[in-house]
C-alpha positions as CSV (number, residue, x, y, z in Angstrom):
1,X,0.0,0.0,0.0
2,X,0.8,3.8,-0.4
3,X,3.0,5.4,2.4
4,X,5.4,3.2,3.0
5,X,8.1,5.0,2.1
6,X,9.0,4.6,5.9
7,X,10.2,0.3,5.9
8,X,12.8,-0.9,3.9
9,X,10.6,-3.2,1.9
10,X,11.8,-6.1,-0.8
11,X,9.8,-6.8,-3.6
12,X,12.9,-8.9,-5.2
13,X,11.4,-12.3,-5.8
14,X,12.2,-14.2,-8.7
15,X,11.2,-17.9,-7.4
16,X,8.9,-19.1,-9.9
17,X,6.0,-21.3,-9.3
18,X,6.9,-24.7,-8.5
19,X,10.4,-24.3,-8.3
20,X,12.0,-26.2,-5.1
21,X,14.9,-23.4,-3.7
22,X,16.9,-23.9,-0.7
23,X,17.7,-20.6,0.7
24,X,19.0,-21.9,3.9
25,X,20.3,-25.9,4.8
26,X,17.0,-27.6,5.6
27,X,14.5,-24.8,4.3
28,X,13.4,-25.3,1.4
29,X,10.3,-23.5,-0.5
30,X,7.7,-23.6,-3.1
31,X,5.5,-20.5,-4.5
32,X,2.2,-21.2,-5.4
33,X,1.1,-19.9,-8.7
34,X,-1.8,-17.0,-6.7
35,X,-0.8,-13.5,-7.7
36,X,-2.4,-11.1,-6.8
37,X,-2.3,-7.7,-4.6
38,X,-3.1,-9.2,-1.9
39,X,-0.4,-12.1,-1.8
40,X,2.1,-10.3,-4.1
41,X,4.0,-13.3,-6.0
42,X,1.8,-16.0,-4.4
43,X,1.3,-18.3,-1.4
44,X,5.0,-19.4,-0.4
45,X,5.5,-23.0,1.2
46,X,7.5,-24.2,3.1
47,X,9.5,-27.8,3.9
48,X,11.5,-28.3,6.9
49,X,14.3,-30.6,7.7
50,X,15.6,-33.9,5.3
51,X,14.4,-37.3,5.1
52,X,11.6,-36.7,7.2
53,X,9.8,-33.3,6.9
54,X,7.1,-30.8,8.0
55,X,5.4,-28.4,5.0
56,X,4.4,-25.2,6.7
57,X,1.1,-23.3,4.8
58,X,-0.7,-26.1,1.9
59,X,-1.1,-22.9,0.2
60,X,-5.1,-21.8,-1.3
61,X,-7.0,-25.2,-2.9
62,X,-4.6,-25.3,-5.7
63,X,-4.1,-28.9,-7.1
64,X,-0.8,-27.9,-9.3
65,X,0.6,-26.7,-5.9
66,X,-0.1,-29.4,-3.9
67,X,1.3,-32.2,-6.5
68,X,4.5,-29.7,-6.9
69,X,5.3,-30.0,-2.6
70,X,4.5,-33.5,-2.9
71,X,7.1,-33.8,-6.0
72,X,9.9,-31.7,-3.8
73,X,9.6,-34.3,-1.3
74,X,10.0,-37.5,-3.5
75,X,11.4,-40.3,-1.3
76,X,11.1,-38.5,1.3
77,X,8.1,-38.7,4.4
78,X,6.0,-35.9,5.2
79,X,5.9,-36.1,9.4
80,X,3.9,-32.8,10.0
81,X,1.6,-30.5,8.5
82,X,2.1,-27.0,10.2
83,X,-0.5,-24.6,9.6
84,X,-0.1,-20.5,10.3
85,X,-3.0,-19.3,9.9
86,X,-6.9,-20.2,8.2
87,X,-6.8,-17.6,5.2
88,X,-8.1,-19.2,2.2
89,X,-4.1,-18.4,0.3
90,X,-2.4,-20.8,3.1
91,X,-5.0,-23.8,4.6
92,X,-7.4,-24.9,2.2
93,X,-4.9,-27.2,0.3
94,X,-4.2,-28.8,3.6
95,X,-6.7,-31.4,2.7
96,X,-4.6,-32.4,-0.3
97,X,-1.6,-32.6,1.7
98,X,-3.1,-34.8,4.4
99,X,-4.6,-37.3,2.4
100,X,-1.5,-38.1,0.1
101,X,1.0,-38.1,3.3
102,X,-0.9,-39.0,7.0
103,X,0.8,-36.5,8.0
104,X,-1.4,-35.1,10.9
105,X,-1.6,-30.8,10.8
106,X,-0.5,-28.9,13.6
107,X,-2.2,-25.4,14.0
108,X,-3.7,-23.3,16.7
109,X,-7.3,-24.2,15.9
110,X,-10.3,-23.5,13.5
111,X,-10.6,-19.8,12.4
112,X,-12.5,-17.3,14.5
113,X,-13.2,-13.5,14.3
114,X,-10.9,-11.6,16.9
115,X,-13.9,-10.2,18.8
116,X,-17.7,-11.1,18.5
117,X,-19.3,-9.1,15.1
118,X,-21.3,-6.0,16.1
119,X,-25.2,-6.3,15.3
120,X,-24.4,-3.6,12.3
121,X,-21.5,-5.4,10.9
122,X,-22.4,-7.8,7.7
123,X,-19.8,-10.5,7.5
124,X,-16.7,-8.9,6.3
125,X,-15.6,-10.4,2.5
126,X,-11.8,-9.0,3.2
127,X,-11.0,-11.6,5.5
128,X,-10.9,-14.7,3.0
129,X,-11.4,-17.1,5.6
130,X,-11.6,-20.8,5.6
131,X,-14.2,-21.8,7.8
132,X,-13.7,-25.7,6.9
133,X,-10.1,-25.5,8.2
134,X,-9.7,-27.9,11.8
135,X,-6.2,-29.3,12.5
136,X,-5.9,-32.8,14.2
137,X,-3.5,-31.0,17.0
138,X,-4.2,-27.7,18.3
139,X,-1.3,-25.9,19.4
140,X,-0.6,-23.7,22.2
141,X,2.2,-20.4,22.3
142,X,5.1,-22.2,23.7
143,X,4.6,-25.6,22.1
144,X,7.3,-27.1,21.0
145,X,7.0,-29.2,17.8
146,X,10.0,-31.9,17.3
147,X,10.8,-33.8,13.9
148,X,13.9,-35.5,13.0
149,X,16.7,-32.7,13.3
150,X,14.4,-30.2,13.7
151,X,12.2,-28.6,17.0
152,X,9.7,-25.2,15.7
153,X,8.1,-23.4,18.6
154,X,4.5,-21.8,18.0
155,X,4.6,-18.3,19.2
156,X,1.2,-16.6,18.9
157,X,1.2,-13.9,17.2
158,X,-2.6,-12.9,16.6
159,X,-3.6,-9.7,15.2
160,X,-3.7,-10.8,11.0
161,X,-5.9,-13.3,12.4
162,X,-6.9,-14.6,15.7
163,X,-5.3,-18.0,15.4
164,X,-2.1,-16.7,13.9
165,X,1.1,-18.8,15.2
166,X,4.6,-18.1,14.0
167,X,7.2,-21.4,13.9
168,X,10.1,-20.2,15.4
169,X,13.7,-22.1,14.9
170,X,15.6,-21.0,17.8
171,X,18.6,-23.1,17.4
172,X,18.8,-21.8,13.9
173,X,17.8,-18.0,15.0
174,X,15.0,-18.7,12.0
175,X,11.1,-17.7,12.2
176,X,8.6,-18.5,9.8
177,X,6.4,-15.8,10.3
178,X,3.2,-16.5,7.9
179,X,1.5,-13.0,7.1
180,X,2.2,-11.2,10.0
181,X,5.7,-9.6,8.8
182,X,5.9,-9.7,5.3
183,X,8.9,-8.3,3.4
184,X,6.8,-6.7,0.1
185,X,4.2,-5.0,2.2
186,X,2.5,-4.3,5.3
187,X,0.2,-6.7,6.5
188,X,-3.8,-6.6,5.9
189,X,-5.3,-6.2,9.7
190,X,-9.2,-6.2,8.6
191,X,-11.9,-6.3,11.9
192,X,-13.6,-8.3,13.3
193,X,-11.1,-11.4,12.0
194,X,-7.9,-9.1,12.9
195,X,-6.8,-6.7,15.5
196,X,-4.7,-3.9,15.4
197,X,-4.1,-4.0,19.7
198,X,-3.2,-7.7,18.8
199,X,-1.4,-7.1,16.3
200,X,0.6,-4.7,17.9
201,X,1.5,-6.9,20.9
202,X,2.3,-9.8,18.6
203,X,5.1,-7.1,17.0
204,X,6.4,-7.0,19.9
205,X,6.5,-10.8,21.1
206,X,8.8,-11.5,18.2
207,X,11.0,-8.0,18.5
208,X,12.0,-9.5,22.1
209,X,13.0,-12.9,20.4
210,X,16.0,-13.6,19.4
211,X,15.2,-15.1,15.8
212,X,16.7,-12.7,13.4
213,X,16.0,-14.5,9.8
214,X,12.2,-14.6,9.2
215,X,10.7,-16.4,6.2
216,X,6.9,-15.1,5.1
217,X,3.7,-16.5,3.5
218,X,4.6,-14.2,0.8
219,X,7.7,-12.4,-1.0
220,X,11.1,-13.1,-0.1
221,X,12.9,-13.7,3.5
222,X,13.5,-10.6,6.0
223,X,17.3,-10.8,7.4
224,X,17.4,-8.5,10.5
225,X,14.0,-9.5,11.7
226,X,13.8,-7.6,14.9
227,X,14.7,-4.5,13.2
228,X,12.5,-4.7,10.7
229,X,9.6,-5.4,13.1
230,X,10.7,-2.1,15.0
231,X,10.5,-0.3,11.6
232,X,6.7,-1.6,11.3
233,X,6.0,-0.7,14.7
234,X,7.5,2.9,13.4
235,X,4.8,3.0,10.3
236,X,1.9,1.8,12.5
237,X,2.4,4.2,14.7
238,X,2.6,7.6,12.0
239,X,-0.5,5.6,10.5
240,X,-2.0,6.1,13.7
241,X,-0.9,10.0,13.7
242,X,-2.2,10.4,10.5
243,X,-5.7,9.5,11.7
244,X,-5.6,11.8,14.8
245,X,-4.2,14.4,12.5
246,X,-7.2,13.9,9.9
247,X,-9.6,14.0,12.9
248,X,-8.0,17.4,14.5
249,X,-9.6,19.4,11.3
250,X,-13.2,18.2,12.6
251,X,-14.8,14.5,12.7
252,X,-14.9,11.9,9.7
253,X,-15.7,8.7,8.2
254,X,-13.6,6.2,6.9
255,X,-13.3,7.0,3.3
256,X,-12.7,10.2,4.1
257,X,-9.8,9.0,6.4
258,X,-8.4,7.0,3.8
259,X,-8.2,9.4,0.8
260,X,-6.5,11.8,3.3
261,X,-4.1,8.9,4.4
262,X,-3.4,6.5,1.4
263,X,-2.2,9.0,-0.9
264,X,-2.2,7.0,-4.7
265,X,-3.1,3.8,-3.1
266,X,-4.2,0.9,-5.8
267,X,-7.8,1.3,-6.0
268,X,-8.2,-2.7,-6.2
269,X,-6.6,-2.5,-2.4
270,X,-9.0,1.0,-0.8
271,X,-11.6,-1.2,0.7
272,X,-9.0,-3.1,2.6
273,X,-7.1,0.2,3.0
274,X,-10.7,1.1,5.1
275,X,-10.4,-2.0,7.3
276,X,-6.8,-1.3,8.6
277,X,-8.3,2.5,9.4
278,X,-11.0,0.8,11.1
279,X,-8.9,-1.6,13.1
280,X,-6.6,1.8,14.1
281,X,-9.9,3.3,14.9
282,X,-10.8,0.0,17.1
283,X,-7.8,0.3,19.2
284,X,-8.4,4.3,19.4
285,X,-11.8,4.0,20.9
286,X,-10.7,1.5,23.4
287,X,-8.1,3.6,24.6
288,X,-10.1,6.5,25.2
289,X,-8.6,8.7,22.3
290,X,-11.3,9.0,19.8
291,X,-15.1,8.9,19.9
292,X,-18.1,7.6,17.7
293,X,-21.9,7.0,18.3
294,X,-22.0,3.4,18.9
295,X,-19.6,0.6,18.4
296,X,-16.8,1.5,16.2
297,X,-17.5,-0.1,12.6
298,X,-16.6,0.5,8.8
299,X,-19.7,2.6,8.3
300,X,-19.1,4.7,11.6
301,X,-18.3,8.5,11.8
302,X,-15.2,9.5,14.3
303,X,-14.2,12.8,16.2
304,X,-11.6,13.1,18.5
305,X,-12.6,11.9,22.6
C-alpha cells in the first residue's frame, strides 16, 4: 500500500511457481502460482528438515501446488503439516496434503473473528477465511513441535488473524512468520477477523525474540527481523498519527480517512485500506482517544474523545 516510504521493503522475488529453492540448509520452498495484490508473488510454502519433513502453509486449494510440494519431497516422508493461519491463500490445500501423506496438521485451531461481530456489521468479505479448516492437533504459544533434526516453537502472534502462530527455529535463530511480517508489504489487519491492539503486541513478542531471519507466507525472506519489526512498529504508529491528525480538522468517516491517508493507493486495495483504518480506529476507541456513536464499525463516523 501507499505510504510506505518509511520500511525498507523487498519486492525482489524471482522464485517461480513450482520451483524447489533452498535458501538456507533444511529450508526449502515452493511459491504457489496465486498472484495477486493481496499475496504479491503467491502463497509461499515451506519444507523443513531432510528425510523426514514438515510443509508449513498447503497454500489456497490449488491442485498444481499441492502435486509440486508433494514432487519436492519424492522419497522422502512428510511427518507434520504446520498450519499459520486459516486464510483461504495458506490452509485450504491442507486437505490435499493430508490425504497423500498422513501427516497429521499442527495449527492453533479453526478460524475465528478476533472479537464477536457488532449487530451492524455484515460479514466482512476481506478476510478470506476458511471456515472448513480444523487441525488434528491444536497448538498452544510455547509448544514445542519436534521432527527429526528439527524442534519449531509456535509463538502466537494474533492480530492478521486470531489464530495466527509463528514457527520459530531457535537453534537456527530462524522464524517462519506467515502473514504477520511480510517483506513486500504491510500486512492486511481487517476487523472483526484481525486486530490492530493484537497485532501490535504480537510485534512486539517477536522483537524480544531472538530469531533474526524470518521467512513469510509471501515475498522473499527478511534478514534483521527484529529490526524490521521495529520499523513496522515505526509506520503503524505515524499511520495512527495520520488518523488523529485527519480527525483534529473536525470528525470523519472512513473513506474520508483513507483518501486523506493513502495518498495513490491501488484502487483494487481502498476497501482493505478502510479495514486497517477501522482496526486503528478499534484500538483508538478503546483507549479513550477518539469517539463515535455506537460501536466502532466501517460505516461509523469519528471525532476526536
Amino acid at each position: 500500500m501507499a505510504d510506505n516510504d518509511d520500511i525498507p521493503f523487498n519486492r525482489d522475488f524471482p522464485l517461480q511457481p513450482g520451483v524447489v529453492d533452498e535458501p538456507r540448509p533444511g529450508v526449502r520452498r515452493v511459491l504457489c502460482n496465486n498472484p495477486s495484490p493481496f499475496t504479491f508473488t503467491g502463497t509461499v510454502s515451506y519444507i523443513v528438515g531432510k528425510g523426514k519433513v514438515a510443509i508449513i502453509d498447503p497454500g489456497p486449494d490449488d491442485e498444481a501446488h499441492a502435486k509440486a510440494l508433494l514432487d519436492a519431497v519424492r522419497g522422502e516422508t512428510v511427518t507434520h503439516i504446520l498450519v499459520t493461519h486459516t486464510h483461504r491463500d495458506h490452509s485450504p490445500n491442507t486437505a490435499r496434503i493430508r490425504a497423500a501423506t498422513g501427516a497429521p496438521v499442527y495449527a492453533e485451531g479453526p478460524h475465528r473473528a478476533s472479537r464477536p461481530r457488532f449487530e451492524s456489521e455484515k460479514h466482512n468479505p476481506e478476510s478470506g477465511a476458511d471456515r472448513d479448516f480444523r487441525p488434528d492437533i491444536e497448538v498452544k504459544s510455547g509448544d514445542v513441535i519436534e521432527g527429526q533434526g528439527w524442534a519449531l516453537e509456535a509463538v502466537a502472534t494474533p492480530g492478521h488473524t486470531a489464530n495466527h502462530l509463528a514457527f520459530a527455529w531457535p537453534e537456527r535463530k530462524i522464524n517462519f512468520v506467515g502473514d504477520h511480517v511480510m517483506g513486500w508489504s504491510t500486512s492486511i489487519v481487517a476487523p472483526p477477523d484481525g486486530s490492530m491492539i493484537d497485532y501490535m503486541a504480537s510485534l512486539a513478542r517477536l522483537e524480544a525474540r531472538e530469531e533474526d531471519l524470518y521467512f513469510s507466507g509471501h515475498g522473499p525472506e527478511i534478514p534483521q527481523g527484529p529490526r524490521y519489526v521495529r520499523f513496522l512498529t515505526r509506520h503503524r504508529q505515524a499511520r495512527e498519527a495520520s488518523i488523529l491528525h485527519r480527525l483534529a480538522k473536525g470528525e470523519a468517516d472512513i473513506p474520508t480517512m483513507v483518501r486523506a491517508i493513502y495518498i495513490g493507493i491501488d484502487p483494487r486495495l481502498t476497501n482493505a485500506a478502510g479495514y486497517s483504518v477501522l482496526a486503528h480506529l478499534e484500538d483508538l476507541v478503546a483507549r479513550g482517544i477518539v469517539a463515535t456513536d455506537g460501536d466502532p464499525v466501517i460505516g461509523g463516523t469519528y471525532r476526536l474523545a
